[in-house]
C-alpha positions as CSV (number, residue, x, y, z in Angstrom):
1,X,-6.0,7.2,23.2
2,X,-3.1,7.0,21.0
3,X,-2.8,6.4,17.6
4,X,-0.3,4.7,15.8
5,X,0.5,5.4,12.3
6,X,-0.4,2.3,9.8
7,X,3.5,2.6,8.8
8,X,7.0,2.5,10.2
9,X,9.6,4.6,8.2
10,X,12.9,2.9,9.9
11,X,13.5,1.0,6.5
12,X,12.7,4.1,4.2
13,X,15.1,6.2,6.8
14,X,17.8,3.3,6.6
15,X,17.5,3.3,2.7
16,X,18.1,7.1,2.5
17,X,20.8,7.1,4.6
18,X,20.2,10.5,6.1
19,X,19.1,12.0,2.4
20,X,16.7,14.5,2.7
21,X,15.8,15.0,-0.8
22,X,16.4,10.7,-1.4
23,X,14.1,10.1,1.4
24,X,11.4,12.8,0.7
25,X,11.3,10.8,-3.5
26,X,11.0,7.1,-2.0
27,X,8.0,8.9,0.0
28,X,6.7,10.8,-3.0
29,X,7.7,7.6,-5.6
30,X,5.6,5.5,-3.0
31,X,2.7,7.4,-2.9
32,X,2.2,8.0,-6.7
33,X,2.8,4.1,-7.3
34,X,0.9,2.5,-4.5
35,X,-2.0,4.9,-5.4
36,X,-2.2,4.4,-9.1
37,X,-1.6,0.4,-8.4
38,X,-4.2,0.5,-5.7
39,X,-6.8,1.8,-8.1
40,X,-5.9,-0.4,-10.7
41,X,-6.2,-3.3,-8.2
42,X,-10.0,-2.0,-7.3
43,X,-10.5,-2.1,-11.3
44,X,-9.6,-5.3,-12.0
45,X,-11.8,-7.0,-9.1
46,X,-14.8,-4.9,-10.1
47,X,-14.3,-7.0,-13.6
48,X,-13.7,-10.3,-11.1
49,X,-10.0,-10.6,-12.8
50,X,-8.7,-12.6,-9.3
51,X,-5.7,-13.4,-11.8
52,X,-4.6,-9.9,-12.2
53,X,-5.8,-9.1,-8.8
54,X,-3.3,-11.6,-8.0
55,X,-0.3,-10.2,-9.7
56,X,-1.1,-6.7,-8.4
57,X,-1.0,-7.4,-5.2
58,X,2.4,-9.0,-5.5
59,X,3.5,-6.2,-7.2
60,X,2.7,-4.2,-3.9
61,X,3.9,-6.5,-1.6
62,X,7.4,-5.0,-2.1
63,X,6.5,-1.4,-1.6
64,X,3.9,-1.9,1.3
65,X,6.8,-3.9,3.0
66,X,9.7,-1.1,2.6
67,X,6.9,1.0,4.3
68,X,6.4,-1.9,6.7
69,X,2.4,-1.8,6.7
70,X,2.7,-4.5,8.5
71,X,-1.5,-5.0,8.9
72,X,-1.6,-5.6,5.4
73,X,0.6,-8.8,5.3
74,X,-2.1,-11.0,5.6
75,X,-4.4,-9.1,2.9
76,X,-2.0,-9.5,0.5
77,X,-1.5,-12.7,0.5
78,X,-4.8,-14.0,0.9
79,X,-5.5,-11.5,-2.7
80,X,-2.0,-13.5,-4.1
81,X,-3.4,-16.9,-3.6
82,X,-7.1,-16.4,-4.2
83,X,-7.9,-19.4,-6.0
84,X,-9.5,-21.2,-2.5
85,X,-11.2,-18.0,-1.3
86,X,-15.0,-16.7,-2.4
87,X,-15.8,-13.9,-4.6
88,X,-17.2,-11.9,-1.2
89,X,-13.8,-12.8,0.8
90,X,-12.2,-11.5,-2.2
91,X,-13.7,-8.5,-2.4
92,X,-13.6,-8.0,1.3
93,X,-9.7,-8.3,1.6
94,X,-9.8,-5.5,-1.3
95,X,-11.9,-2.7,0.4
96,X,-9.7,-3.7,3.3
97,X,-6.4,-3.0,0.9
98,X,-8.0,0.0,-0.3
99,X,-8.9,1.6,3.2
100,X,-5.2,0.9,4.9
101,X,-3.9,2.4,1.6
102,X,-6.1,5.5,1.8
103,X,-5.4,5.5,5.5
104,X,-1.2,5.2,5.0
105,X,-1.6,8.3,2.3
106,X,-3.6,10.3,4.6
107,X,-1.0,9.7,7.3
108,X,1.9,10.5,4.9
109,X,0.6,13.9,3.6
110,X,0.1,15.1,7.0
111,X,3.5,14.1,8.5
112,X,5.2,15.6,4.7
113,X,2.8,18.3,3.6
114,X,6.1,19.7,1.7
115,X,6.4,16.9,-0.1
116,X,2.8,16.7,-1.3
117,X,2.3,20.1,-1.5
118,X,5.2,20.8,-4.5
């Protein structure tokens, strides 16, 4: 059985336009950012801030799509337009953010261990 990575770096590799050392930050910049924003995401629901939740979620909307993590279109939005979904859906969609995340950082520090490993 073959597994496929939860990303696709086509778009990362077009933006760097064959820059090693620009490629190897948007990796590193991505990392840092959807991390931190990912825990700040699983904050803010804990407190049942579906607001907030929200906005964070469109915040990484932009990064998750450079990175093209493409099963997490549908979490997203249903976290951006919460207002018709339960608490428990809610909270489902974020452990499912949360476990793709963890899954796409896993992924990307075992293809780049130099870039993590600085």
């Amino acid at each position: 059985m073959s597994y496929s990575k939860p990303y696709n770096l086509a778009m990362i590799y077009a933006i760097s336009d064959n820059n090693q050392e620009f490629f190897e930050q948007l990796i590193s910049v991505f990392a840092d950012t959807i991390s931190k924003d990912n825990e700040l995401l699983k904050e803010t629901a804990v407190k049942g801030d579906w607001r907030e939740v929200g906005q964070l979620a469109h915040k990484m909307k932009s990064s998750i799509g450079h990175f093209q993590v493409d099963v997490l279109k549908d979490t997203i939005l249903q976290l951006e337009h919460y207002q018709n979904s339960s608490p428990d859906e809610l909270n489902a969609h974020v452990r499912e953010l949360d476990r793709v995340i963890n899954d796409v950082l896993v992924n990307l520090k075992a293809e780049f261990p130099e870039i993590f490993n600085q």
